[in-house]
C-alpha angles and dihedrals in degrees: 000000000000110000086249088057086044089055100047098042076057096055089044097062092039078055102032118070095180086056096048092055087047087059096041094049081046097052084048096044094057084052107263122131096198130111133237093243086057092053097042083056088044088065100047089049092054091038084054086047097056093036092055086041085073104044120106117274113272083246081072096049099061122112 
C-alpha cells in the first residue's frame, strides 16, 4: 500500500463508522480485546520512541 493509500484508508476510518465496527469485530475475531483508539496510542508511543531514538545524546544538549 502506497503512503497516499495509507492516508486515505486512514481518513476513511476517522469518517466511516461501518468501517470502523468491521476493524474492530476483526481485531476481536483474531483474539485481541483491545480498541482501535489504544492501538492507535500504541503507535504514536512507538513513532516518539524511535524518533527520540535519533536525537543527539543529552551530553550534547549542556550548556
Amino acid at each position: 500500500m502506497s503512503e497516499e493509500q495509507a492516508k486515505k484508508f486512514l481518513e476513511k476510518l476517522q469518517s466511516d463508522v461501518e468501517l470502523r465496527e468491521r476493524l474492530s469485530k476483526l481485531i476481536t475475531e483474531a483474539g485481541f480485546s483491545c480498541t482501535l483508539s489504544e492501538i492507535k496510542k500504541v503507535e504514536w508511543d512507538l513513532m516518539m520512541t524511535h524518533y527520540i531514538a535519533g536525537l543527539p545524546a543529552s551530553e550534547h544538549w549542556e550548556r
